[in-house]
Rosetta silent file (secondary structure, phi, psi, omega in degrees, C-alpha in Angstrom):
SEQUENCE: XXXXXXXXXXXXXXXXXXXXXXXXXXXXXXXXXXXXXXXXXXXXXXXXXXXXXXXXXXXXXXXXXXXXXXXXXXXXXXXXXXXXXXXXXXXXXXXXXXXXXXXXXXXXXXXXXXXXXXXXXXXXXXXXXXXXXXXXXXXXXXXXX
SCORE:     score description
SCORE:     0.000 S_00000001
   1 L     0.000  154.356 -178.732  110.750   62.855   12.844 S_00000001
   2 L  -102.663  171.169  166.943  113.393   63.624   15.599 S_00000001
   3 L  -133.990  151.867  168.563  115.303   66.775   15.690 S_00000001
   4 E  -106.802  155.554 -164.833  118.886   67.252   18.048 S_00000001
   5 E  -129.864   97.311  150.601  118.194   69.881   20.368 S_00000001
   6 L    73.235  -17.438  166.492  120.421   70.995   23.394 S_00000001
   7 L   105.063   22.857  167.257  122.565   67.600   23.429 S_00000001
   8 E  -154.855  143.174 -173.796  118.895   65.588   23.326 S_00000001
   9 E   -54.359  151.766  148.612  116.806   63.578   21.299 S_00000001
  10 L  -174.330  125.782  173.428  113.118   65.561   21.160 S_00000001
  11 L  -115.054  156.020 -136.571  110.432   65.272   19.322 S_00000001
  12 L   -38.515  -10.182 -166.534  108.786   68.126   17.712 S_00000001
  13 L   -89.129  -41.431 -170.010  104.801   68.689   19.677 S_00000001
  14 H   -28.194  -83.545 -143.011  107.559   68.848   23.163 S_00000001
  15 H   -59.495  -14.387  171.141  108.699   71.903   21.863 S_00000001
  16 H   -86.485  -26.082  157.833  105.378   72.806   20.976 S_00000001
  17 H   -60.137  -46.260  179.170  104.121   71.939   24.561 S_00000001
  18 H   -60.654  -54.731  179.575  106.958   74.126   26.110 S_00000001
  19 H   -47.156  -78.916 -139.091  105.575   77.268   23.251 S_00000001
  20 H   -57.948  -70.133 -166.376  102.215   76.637   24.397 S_00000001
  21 H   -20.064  -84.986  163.092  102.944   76.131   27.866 S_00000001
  22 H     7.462  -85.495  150.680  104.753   79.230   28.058 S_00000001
  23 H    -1.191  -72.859 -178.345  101.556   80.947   26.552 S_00000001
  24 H   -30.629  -80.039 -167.623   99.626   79.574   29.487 S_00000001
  25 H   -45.721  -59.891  176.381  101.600   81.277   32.346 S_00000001
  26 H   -46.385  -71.199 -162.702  101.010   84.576   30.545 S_00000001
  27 H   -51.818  -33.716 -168.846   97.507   83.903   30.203 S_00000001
  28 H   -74.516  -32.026  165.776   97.455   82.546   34.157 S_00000001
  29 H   -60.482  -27.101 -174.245   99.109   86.106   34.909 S_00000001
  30 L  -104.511  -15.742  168.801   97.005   87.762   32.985 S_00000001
  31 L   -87.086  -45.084  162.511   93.990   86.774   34.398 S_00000001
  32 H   -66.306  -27.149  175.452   94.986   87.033   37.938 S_00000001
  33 H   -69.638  -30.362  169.996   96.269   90.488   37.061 S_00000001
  34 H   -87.468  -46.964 -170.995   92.692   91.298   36.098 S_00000001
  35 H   -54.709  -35.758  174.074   90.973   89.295   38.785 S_00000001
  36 H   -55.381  -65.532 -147.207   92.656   90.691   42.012 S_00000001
  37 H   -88.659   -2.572 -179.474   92.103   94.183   41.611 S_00000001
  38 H   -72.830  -36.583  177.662   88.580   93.486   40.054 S_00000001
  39 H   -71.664  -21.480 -172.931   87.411   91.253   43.105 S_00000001
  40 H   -94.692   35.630 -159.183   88.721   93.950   45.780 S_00000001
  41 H  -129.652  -91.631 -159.349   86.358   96.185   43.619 S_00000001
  42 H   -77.089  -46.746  148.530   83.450   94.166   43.843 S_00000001
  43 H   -24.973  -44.694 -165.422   84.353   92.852   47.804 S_00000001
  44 H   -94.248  -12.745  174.557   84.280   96.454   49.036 S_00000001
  45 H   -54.938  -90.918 -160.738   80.838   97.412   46.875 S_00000001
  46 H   -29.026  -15.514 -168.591   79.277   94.405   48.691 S_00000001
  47 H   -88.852  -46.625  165.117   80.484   95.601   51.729 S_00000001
  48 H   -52.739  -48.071 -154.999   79.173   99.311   51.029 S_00000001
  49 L  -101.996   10.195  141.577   75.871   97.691   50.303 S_00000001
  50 L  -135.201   41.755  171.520   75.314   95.973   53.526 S_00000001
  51 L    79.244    0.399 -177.346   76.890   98.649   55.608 S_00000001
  52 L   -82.141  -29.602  163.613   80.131   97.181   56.462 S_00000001
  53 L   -84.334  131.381 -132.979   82.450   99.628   54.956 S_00000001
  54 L  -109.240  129.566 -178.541   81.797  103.113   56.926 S_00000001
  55 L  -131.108  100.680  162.799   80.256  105.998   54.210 S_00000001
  56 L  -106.193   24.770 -133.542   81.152  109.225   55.365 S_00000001
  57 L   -44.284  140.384 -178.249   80.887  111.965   52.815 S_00000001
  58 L  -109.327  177.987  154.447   82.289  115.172   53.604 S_00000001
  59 H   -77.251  -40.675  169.570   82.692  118.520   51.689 S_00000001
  60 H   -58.391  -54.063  163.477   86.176  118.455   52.168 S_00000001
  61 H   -36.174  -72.423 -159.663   86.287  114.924   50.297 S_00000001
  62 H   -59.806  -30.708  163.721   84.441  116.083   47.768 S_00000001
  63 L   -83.552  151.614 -176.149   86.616  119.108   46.775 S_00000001
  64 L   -89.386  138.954 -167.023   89.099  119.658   43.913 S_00000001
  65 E  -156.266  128.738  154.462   92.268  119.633   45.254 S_00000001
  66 E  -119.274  138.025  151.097   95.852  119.642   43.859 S_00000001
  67 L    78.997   40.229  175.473   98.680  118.897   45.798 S_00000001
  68 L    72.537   13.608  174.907   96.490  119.427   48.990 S_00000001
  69 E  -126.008  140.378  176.400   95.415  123.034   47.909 S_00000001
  70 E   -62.662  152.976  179.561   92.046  124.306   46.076 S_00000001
  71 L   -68.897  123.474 -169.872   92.552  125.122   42.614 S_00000001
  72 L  -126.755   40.635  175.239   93.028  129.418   42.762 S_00000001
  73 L  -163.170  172.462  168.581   92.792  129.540   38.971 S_00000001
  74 L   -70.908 -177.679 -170.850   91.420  128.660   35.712 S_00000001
  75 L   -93.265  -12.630  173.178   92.361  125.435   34.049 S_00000001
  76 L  -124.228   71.077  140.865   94.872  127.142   31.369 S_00000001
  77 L   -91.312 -153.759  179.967   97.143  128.756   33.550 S_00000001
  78 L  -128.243  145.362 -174.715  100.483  128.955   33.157 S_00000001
  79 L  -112.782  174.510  173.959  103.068  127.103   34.936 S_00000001
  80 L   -78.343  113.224 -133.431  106.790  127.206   35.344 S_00000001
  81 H   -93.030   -9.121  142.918  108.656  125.429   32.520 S_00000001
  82 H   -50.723   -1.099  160.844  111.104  124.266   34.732 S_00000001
  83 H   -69.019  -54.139 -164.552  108.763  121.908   35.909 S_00000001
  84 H   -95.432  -27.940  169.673  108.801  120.391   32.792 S_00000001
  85 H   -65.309   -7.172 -153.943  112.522  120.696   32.181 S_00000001
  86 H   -94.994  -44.746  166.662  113.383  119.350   35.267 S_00000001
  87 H   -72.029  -56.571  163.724  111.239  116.087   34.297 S_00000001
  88 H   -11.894  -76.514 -151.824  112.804  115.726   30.601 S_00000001
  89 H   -54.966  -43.653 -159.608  116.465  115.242   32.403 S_00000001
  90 H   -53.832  -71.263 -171.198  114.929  113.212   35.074 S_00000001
  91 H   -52.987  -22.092  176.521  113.663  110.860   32.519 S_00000001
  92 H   -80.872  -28.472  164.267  116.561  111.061   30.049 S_00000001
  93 H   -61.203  -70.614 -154.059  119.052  110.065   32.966 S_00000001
  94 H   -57.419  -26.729  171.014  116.632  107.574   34.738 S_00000001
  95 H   -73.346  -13.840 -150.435  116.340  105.613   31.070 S_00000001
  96 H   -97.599  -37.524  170.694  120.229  105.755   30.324 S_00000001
  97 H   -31.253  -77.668  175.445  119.911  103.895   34.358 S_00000001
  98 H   -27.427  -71.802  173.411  118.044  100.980   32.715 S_00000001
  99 H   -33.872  -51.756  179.845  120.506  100.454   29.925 S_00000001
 100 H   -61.370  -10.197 -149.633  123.311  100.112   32.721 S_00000001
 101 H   -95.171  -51.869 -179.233  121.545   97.589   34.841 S_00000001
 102 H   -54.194  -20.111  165.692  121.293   94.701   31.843 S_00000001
 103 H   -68.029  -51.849  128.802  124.790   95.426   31.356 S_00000001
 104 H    -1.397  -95.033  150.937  125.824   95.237   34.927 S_00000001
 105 L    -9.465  -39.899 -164.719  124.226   91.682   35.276 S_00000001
 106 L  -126.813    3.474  173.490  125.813   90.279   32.279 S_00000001
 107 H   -94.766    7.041  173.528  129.532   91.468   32.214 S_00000001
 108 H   -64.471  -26.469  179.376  131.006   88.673   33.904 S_00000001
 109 H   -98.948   -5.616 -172.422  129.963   86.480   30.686 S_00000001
 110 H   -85.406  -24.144 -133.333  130.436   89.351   28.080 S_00000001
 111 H  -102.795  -44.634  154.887  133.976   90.660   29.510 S_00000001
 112 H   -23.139  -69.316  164.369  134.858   86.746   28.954 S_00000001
 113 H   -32.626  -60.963 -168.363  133.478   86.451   25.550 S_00000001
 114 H  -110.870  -16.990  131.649  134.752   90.133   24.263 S_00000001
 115 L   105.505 -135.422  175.289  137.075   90.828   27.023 S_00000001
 116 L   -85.661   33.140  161.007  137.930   94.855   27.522 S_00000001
 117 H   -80.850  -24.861 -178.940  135.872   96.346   24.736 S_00000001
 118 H   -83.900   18.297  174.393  132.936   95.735   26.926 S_00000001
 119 H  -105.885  -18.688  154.589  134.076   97.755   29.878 S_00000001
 120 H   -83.691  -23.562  141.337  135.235  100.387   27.063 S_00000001
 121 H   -60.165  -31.823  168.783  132.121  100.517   25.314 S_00000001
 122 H   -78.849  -59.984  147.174  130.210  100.935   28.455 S_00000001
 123 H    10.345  -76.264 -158.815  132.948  103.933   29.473 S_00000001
 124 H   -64.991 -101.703 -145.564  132.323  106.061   25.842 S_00000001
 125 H   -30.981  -21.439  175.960  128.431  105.557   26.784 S_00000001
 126 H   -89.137  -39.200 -176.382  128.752  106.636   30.582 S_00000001
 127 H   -70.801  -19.558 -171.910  131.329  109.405   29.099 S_00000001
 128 H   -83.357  -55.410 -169.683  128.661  110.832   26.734 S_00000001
 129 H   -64.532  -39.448  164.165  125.819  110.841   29.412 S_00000001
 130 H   -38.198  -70.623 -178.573  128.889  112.620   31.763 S_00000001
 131 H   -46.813  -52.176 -148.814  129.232  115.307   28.544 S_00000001
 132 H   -89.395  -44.296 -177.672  125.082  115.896   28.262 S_00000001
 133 H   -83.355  -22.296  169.713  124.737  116.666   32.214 S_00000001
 134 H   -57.024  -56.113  171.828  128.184  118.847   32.102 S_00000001
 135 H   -15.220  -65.331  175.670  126.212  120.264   29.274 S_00000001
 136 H   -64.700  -34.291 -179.239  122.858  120.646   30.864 S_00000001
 137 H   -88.117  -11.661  140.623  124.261  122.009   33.765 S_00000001
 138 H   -32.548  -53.596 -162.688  126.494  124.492   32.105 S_00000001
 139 L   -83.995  -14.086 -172.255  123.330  125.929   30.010 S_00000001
 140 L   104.913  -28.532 -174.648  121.624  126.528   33.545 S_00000001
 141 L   -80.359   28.076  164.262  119.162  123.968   33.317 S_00000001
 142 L  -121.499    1.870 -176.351  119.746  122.416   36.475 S_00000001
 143 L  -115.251  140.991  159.089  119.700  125.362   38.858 S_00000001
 144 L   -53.886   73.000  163.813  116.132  126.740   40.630 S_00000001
 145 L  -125.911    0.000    0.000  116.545  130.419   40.484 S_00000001
């Protein structure tokens, strides 16, 4: 049987060669994504084990170290939660970023299609994230003191 498709005759295993296909490239991506960092893994062993890569060990290497300082505490201390508030916003701003980008990209054919709601719908959504950082910053949670 034929099916119309796209303004062309095509019959049905094509479209099942293009699914498959498709498949493929993921799998070919997926394999290389494993293979790379696993061979420059196994290239620098071999390399170790005839002496080609330089083995120097130090004491200094070898110590725990955050942020380029020894650890001058136990492991449940307590830190400043402003640390953690400070990440929250980052990440609730840097995701609302994302949303804008696909939008960005694509309003030359939406503001055709739908005309100005989509430049007024993006607006309320830019105007809300405007309201949440007057908000945040209002409450204090944006200044270091």
């Amino acid at each position: 049987m034929l099916y119309f498709s796209h303004c062309q005759w095509r019959h049905p295993t094509s479209m099942l060669d293009d699914y498959f296909r498709q498949y493929g490239l993921i799998a070919i991506f997926t394999a290389l994504a494993v293979a790379v960092p696993t061979g420059m893994l196994l290239v620098s062993w071999v390399f170790s084990l005839l002496k080609i890569r330089p083995n120097k060990p130090n004491p200094v290497k070898s110590a725990i170290y955050e942020c380029g300082f020894e650890t001058m505490s136990g492991t449940w201390n307590q830190f400043n939660f402003r640390y953690y508030a400070f990440a929250l916003i980052f990440v609730i701003f840097d995701i609302e970023v994302v949303f804008l980008f696909p939008w960005a990209a694509t309003f030359g054919v939406m503001s055709k299609e739908f005309g100005a709601f989509v430049l007024i719908e993006m607006a309320v959504f830019v105007g809300i994230l405007v309201v949440g950082w007057l908000y945040a910053w209002r409450k204090g949670s944006l200044e270091w003191s």
